[in-house]
Backbone bond lengths (Angstrom), bond angles and torsions (degrees), N, CA, C in turn:
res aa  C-N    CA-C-N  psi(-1)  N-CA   C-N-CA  omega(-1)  CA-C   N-CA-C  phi
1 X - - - 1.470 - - 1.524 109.09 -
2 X 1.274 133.36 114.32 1.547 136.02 160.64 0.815 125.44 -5.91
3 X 1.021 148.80 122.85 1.429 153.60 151.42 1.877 115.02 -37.69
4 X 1.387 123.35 82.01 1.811 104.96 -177.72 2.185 111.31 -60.47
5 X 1.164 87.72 136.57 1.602 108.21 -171.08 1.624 89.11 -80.88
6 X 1.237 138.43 140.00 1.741 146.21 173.53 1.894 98.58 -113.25
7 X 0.993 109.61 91.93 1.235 116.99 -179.40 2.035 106.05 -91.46
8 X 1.248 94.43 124.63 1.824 102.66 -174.72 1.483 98.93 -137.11
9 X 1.267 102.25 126.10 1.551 102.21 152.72 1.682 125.89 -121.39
10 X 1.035 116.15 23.14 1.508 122.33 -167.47 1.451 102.99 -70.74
11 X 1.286 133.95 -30.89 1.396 128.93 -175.14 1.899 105.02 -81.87
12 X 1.220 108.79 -12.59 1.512 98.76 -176.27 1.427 108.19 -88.77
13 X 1.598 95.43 -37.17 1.607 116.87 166.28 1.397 112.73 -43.77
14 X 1.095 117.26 -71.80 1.829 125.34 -171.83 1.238 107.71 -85.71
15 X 1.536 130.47 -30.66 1.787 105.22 173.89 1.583 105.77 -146.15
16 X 1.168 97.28 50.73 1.765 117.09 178.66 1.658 111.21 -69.47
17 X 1.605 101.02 -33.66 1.136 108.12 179.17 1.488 110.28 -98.34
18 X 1.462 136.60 -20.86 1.465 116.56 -149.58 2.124 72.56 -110.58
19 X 1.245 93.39 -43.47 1.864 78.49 -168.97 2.069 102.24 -141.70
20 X 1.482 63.88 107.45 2.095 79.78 -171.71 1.111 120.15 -75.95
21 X 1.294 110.61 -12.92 2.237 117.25 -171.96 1.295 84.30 -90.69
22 X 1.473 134.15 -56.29 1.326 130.99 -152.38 2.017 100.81 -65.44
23 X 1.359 97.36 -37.85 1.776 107.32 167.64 1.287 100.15 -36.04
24 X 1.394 87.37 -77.99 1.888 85.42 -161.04 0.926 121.73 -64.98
25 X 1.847 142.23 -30.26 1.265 121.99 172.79 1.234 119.56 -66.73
26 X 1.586 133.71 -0.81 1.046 131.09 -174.18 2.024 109.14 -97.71
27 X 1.593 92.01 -42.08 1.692 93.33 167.03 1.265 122.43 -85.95
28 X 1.543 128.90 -12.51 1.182 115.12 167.90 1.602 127.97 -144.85
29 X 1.432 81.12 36.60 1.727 97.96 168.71 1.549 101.60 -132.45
30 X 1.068 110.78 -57.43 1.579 110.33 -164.95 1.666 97.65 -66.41
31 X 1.061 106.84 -39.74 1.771 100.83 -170.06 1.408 100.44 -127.21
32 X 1.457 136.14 -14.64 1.353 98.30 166.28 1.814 118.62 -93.99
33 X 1.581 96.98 -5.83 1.683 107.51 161.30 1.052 131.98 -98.43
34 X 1.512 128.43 -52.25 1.606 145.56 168.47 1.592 82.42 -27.99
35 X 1.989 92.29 -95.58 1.407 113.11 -140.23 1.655 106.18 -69.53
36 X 1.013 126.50 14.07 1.437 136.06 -172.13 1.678 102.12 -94.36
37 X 1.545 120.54 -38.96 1.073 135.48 174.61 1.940 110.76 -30.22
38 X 0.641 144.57 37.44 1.531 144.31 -138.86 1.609 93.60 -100.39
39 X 1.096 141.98 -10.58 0.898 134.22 140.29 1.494 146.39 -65.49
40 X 1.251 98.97 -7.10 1.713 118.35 175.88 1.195 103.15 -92.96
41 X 1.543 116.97 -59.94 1.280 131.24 -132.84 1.952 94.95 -144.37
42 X 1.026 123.26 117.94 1.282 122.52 172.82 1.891 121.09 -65.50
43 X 1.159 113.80 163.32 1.619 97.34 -172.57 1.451 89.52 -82.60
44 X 1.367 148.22 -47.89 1.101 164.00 -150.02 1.733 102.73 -46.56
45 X 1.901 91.22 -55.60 1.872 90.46 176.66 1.394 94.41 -100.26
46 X 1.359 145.19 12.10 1.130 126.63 157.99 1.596 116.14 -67.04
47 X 1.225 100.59 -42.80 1.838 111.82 174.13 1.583 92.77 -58.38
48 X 1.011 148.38 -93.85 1.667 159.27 -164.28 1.479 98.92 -21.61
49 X 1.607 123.58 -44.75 1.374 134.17 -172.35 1.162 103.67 -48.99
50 X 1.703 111.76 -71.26 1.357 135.21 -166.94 1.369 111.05 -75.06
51 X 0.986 139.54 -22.57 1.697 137.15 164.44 0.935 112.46 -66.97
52 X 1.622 122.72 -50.91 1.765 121.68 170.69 1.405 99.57 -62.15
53 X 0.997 139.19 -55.67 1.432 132.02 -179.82 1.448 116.24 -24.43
54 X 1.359 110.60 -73.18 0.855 124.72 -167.44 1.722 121.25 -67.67
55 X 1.252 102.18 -57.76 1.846 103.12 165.35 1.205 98.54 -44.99
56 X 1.153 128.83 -50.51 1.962 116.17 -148.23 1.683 98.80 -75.41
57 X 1.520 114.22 -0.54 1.615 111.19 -171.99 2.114 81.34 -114.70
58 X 0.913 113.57 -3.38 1.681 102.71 161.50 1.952 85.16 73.72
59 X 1.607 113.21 54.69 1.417 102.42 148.31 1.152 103.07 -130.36
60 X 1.097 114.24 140.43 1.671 134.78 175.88 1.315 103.45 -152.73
61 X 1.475 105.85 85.15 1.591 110.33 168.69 1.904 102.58 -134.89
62 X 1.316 104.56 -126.99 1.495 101.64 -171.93 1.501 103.02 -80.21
63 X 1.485 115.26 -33.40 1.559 107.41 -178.84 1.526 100.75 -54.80
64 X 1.215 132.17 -81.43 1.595 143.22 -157.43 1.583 89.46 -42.42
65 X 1.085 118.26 -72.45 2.082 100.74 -179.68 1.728 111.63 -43.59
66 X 1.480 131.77 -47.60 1.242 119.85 165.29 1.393 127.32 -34.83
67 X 1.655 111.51 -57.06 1.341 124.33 165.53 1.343 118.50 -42.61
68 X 1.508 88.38 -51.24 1.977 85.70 -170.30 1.557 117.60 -74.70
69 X 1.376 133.16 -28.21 0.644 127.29 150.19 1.885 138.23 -44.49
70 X 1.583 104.53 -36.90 1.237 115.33 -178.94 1.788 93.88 -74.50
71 X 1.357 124.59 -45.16 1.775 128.06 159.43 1.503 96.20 -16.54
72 X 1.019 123.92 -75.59 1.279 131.38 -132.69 1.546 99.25 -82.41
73 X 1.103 118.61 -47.69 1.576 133.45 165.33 1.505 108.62 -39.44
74 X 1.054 116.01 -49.47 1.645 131.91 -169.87 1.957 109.33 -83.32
75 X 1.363 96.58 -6.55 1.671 93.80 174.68 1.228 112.23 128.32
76 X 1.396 127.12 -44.33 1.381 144.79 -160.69 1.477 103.31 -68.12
77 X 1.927 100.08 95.64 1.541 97.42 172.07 1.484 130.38 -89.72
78 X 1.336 107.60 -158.08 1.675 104.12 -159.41 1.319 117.20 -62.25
79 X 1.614 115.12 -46.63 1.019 137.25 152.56 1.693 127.41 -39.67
80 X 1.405 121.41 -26.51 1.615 132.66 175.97 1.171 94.48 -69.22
81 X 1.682 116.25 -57.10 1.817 117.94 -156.92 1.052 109.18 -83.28
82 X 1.569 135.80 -9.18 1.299 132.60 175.35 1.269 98.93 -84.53
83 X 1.387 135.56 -27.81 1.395 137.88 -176.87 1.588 122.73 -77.10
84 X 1.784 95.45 -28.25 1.283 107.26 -167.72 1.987 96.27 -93.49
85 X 1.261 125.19 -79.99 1.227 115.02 156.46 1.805 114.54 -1.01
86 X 1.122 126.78 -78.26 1.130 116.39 -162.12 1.491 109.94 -65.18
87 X 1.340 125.59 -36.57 1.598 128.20 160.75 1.945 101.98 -30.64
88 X 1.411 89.41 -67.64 1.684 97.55 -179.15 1.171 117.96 -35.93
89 X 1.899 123.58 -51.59 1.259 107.19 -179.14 0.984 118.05 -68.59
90 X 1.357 136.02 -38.99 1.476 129.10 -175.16 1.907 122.55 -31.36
91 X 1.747 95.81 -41.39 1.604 99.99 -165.61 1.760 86.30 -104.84
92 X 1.471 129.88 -56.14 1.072 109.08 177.69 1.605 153.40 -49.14
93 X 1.627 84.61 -47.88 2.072 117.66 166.18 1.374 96.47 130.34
94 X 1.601 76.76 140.68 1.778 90.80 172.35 1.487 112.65 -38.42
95 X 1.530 113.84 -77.48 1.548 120.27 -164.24 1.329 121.59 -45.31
96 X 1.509 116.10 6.12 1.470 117.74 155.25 1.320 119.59 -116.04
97 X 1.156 88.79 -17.28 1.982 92.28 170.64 1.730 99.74 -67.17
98 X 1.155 126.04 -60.94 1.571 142.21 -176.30 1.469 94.32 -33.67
99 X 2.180 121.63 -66.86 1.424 105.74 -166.13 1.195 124.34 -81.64
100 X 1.870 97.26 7.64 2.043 109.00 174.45 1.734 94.77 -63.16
101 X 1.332 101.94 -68.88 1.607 123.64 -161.75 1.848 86.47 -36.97
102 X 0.988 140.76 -83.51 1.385 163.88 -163.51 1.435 98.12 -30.31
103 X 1.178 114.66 -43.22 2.028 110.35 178.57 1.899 95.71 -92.80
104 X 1.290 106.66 -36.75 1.578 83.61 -167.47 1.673 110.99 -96.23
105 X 1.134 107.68 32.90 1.764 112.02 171.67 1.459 77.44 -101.95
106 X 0.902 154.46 -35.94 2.149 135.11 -169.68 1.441 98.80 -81.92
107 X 1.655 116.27 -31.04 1.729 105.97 -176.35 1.492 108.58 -60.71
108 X 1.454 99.26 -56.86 1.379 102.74 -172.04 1.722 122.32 -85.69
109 X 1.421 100.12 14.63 2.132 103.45 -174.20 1.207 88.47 -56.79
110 X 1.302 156.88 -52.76 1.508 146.66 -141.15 1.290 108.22 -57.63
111 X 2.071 109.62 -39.19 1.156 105.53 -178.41 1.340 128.02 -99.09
112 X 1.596 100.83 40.76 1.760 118.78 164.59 1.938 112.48 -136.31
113 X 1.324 82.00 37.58 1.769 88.88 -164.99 1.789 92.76 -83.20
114 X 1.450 108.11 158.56 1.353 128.73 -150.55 1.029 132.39 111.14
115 X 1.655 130.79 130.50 1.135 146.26 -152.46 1.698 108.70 -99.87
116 X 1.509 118.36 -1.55 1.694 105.82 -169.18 1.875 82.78 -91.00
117 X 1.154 97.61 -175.05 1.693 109.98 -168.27 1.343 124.93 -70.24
118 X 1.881 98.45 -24.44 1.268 81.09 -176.73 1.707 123.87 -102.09
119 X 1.575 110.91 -0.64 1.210 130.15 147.47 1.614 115.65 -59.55
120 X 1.459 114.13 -31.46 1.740 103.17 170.36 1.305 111.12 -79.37
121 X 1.735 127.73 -17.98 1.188 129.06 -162.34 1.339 80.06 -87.92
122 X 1.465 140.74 -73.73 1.584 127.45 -171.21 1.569 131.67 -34.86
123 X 1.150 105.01 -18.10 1.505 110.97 -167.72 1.161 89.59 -94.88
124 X 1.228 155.63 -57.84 1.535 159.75 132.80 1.593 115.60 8.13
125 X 1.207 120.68 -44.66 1.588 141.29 -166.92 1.450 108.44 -102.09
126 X 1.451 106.53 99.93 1.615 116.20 152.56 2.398 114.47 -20.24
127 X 1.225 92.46 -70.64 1.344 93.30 170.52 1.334 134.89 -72.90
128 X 1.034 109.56 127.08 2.257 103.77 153.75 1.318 105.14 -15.62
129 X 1.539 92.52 140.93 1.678 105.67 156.65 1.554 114.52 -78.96
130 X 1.453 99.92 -29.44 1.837 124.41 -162.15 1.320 106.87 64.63
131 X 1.485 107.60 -127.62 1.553 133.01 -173.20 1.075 119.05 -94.38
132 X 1.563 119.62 167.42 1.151 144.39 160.84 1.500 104.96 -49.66
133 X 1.466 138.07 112.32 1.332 149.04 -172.00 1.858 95.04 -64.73
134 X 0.922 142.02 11.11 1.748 149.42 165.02 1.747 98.77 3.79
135 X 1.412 102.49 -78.40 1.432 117.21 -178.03 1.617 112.58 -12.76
136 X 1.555 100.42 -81.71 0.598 118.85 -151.45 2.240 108.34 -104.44
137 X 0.884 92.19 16.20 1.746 103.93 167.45 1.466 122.32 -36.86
138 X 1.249 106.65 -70.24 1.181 101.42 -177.46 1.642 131.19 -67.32
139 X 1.118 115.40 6.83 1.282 146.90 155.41 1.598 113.98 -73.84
140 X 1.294 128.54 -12.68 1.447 135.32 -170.53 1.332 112.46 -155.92
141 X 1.768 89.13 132.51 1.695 115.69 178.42 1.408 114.63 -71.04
142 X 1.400 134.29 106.91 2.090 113.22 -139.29 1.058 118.40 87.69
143 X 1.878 98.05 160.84 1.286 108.77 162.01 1.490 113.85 -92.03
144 X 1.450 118.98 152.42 1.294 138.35 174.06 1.706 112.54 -137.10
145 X 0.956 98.70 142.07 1.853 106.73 171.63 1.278 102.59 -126.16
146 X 1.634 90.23 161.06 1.721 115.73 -170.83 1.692 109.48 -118.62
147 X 0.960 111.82 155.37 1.625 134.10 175.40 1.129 110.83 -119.94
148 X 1.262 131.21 99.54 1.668 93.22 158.97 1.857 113.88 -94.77
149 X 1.167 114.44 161.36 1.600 130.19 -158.71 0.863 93.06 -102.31
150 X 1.706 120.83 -85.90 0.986 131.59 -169.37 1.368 118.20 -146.26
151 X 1.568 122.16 132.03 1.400 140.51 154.12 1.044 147.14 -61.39
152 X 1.114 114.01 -18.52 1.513 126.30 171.39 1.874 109.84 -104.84
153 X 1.489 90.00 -179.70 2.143 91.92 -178.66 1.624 118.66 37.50
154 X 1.163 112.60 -57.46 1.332 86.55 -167.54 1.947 95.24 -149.32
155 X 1.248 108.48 73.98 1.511 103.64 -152.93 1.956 112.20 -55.21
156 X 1.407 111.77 150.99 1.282 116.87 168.21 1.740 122.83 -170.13
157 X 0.894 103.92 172.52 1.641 107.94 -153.00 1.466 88.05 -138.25
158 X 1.766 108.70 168.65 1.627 123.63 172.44 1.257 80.72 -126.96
159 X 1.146 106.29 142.71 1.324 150.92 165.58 1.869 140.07 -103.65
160 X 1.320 113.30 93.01 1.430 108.48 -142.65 1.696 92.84 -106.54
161 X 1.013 119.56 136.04 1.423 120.63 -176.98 1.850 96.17 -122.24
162 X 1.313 117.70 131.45 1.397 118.44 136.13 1.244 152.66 -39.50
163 X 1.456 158.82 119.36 1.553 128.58 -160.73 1.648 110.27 -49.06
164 X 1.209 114.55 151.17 1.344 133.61 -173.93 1.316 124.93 72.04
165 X 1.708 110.09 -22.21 1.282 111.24 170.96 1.479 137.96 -41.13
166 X 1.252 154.71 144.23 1.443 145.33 156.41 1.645 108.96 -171.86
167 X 1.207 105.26 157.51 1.399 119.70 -175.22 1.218 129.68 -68.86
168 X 0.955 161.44 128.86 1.645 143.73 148.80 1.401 119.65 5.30
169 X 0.957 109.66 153.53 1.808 128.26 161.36 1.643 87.01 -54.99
170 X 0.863 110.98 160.88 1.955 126.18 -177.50 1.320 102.07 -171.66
171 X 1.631 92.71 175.29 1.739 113.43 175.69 1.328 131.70 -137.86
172 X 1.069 149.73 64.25 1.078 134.36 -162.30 1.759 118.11 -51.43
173 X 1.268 122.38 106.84 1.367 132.94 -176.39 1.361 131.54 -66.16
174 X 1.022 155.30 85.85 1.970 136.53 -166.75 1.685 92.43 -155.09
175 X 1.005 93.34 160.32 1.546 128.72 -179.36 1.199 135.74 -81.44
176 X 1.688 78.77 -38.07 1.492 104.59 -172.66 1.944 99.55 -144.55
177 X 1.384 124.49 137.95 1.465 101.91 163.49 1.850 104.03 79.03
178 X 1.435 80.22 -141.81 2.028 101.00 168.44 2.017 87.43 70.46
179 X 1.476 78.26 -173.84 1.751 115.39 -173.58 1.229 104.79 96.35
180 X 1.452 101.84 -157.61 1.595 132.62 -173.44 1.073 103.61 -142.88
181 X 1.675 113.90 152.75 1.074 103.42 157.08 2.372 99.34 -127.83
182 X 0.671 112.52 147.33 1.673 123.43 177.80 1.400 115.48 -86.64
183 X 1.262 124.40 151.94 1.228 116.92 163.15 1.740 106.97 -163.77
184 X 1.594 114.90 138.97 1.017 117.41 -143.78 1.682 98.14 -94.53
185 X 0.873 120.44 125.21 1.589 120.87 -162.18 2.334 84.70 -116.88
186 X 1.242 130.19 -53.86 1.653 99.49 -160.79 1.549 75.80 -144.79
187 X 1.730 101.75 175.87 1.414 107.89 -175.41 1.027 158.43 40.12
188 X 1.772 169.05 -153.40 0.810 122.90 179.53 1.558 93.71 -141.69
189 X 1.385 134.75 143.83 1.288 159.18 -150.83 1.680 135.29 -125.22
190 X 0.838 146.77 -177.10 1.602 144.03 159.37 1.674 116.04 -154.36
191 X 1.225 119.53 145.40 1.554 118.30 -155.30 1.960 69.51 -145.38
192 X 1.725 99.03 152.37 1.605 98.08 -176.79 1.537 78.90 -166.69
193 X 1.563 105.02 130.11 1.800 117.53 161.17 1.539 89.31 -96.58
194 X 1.516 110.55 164.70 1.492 143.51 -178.53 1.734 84.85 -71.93
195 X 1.423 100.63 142.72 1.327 111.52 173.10 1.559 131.30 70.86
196 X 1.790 112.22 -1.80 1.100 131.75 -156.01 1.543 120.26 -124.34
197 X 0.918 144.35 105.93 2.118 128.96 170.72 1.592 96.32 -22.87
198 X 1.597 96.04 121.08 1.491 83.29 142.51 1.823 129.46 -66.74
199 X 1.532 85.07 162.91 1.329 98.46 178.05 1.840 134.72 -122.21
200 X 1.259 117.33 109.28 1.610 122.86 -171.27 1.462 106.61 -30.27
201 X 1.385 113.73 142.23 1.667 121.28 162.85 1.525 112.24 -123.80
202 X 1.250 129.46 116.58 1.385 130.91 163.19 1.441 121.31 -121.22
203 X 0.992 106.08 174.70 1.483 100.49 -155.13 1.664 111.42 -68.38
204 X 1.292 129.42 130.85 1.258 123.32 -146.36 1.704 120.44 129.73
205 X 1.977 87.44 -60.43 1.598 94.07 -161.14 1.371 106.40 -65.74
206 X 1.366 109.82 159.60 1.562 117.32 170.33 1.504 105.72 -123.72
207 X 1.357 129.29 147.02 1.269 144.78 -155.11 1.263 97.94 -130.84
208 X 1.601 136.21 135.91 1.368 117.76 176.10 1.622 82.40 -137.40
209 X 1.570 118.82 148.09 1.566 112.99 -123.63 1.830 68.19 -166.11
210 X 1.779 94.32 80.17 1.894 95.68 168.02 1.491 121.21 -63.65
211 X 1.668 130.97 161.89 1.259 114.30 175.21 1.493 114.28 -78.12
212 X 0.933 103.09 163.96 1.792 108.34 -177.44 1.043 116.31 72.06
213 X 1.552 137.08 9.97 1.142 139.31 169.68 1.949 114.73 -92.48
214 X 1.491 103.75 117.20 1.475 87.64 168.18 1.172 135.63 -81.19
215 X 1.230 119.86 138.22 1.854 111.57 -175.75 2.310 101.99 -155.39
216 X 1.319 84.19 -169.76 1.377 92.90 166.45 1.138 121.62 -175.10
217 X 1.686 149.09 136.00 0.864 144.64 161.33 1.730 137.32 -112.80
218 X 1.423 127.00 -173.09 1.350 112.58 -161.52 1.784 109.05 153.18
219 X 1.061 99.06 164.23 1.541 91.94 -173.92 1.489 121.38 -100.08
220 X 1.709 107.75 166.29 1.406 116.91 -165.71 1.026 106.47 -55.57
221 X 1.483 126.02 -176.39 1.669 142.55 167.52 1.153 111.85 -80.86
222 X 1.762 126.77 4.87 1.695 101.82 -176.67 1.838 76.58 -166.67
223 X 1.695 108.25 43.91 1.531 109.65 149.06 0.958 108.62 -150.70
224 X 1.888 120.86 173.75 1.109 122.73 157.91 1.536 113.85 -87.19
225 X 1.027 129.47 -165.56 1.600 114.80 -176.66 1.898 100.00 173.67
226 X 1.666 90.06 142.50 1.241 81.70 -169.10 2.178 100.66 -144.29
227 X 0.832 116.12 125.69 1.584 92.75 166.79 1.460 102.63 -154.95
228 X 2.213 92.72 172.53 1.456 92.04 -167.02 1.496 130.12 -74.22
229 X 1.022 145.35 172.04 1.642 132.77 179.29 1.354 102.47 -135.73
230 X 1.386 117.25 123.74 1.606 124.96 -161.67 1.475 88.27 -139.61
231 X 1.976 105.92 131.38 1.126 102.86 -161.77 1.667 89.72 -115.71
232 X 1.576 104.65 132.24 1.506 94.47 -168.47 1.700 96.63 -93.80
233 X 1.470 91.51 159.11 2.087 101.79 -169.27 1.488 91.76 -60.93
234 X 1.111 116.71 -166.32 1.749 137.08 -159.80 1.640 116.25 136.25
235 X 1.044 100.54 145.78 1.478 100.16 -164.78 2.450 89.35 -96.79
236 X 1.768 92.10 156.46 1.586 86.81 -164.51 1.434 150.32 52.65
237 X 1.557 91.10 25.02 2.055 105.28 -167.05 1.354 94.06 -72.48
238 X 1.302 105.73 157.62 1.283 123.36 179.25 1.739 102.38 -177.72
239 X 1.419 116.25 133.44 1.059 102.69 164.11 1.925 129.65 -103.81
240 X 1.281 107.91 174.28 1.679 111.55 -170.02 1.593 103.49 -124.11
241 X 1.489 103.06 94.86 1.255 96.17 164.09 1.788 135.06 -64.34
242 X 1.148 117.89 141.72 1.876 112.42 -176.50 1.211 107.39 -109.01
243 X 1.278 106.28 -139.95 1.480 126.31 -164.19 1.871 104.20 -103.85
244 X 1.235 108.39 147.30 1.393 121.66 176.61 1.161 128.07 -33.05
245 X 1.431 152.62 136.93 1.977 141.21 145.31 1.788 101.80 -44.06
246 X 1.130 129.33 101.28 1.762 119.01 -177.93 1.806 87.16 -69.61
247 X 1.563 93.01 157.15 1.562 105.51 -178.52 1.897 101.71 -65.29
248 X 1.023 115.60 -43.88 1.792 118.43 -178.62 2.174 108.64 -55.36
249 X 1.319 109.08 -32.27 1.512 117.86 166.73 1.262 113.46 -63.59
250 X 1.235 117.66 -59.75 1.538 131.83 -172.65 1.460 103.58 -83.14
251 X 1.132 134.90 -10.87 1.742 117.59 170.55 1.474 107.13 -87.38
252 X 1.355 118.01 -27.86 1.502 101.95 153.86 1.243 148.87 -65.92
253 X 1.108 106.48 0.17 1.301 121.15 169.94 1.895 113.43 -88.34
254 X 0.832 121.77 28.02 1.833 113.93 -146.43 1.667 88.99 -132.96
255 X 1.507 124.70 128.99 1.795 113.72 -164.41 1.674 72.62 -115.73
């Protein structure tokens, strides 16, 4: 298979004149040799290399949009970099994962283009909407979709609800440990324990969601709403699905 040639001239372009060695090792070493290598090393995880690289050293300026863009060129869809980024914060730190997300929601907006709501609600939202919530449906009044983020350490998913949507009364089960905890990533929401006012979620809020407590949450009547769901360890978790939000419960809740 050929060798692909990575032809760059931006360094001769922008400092061809003030600093010409630094030109050329950058157009025809770093990228017309390094990244040209395509037989070693694919551009695909060559892009993945250099994006983690770079966030985990806390740059996000014009290079990291260059990169990400060249990401995106190379395969890496919307859904990869939201997956991959958030890996990043874990070992790097959030507060650079956060100003990654912030340049590469404009790389990748194209691939949330559409005018019905819930394509405007995505373009709005750091995270995937993902899928059709299937699984877990019959558990929910509406449609809802799932994300998952991440699987490993500390697993969690986004969770996208439609207006009016929300789940059942539930339980989070454990022995030891267990719950959830929520966190309100777009739109605006309601989280309610048995016996309790519900309570508003916007993006920001955090919900900490003990085991054995019944409750349920889901979004308002005139938003979309979406947040994260982080399932804390516990020994014997399991959850207990209940009985429905009836529409006459949940319209009182609606200002």
């Amino acid at each position: 298979m050929a060798q692909e040639k990575i032809v760059q001239t931006a360094g001769r372009e922008q400092l061809g004149g003030f600093a010409p060695k630094f030109a050329e090792l950058n157009d025809d070493v770093l990228f017309g040799e390094v990244w040209s290598r395509t037989d070693k090393l694919g551009l695909r995880d060559r892009s993945l290399v250099t994006i983690t690289s770079l966030i985990s050293q806390g740059i996000t300026d014009s290079s990291l949009i260059f990169h990400f863009q060249s990401a995106k060129n190379n395969g890496i869809t919307r859904t990869e970099i939201a997956e991959i980024i958030t890996h990043i914060g874990f070992y790097a730190g959030w507060p650079k994962a956060w100003a990654a997300f912030r340049l590469a929601k404009d790389v990748w907006v194209e691939d949330t283009t559409g005018s019905d709501d819930k394509s405007v609600f995505q373009r709005g939202m750091i995270f995937p909407i993902g899928e059709p919530n299937t699984a877990y449906a019959q558990y929910f009044t509406g449609n809802s979709y799932l994300a998952r983020i991440s699987t490993s350490q500390l697993p969690f998913a986004n969770v996208t609800f439609e207006p009016r949507c929300r789940n059942n009364w539930h339980i989070h089960n454990a022995t030891k440990g267990g719950g959830q905890m929520l966190v309100g990533v777009a739109g605006r929401g309601w989280y309610q324990e048995e016996g309790k006012p519900a309570q508003e979620i916007l993006p920001g809020t955090v919900i900490h969601v003990p085991a054995g407590v019944k409750h349920w949450h889901g979004a308002a009547a005139d938003s979309w709403f979406a947040h994260l769901a982080f399932e804390v360890p516990g020994e014997n978790t399991s959850n207990e699905w209940l009985e429905p939000i009836a529409d006459e419960e949940y319209d009182k809740l609606q200002r």
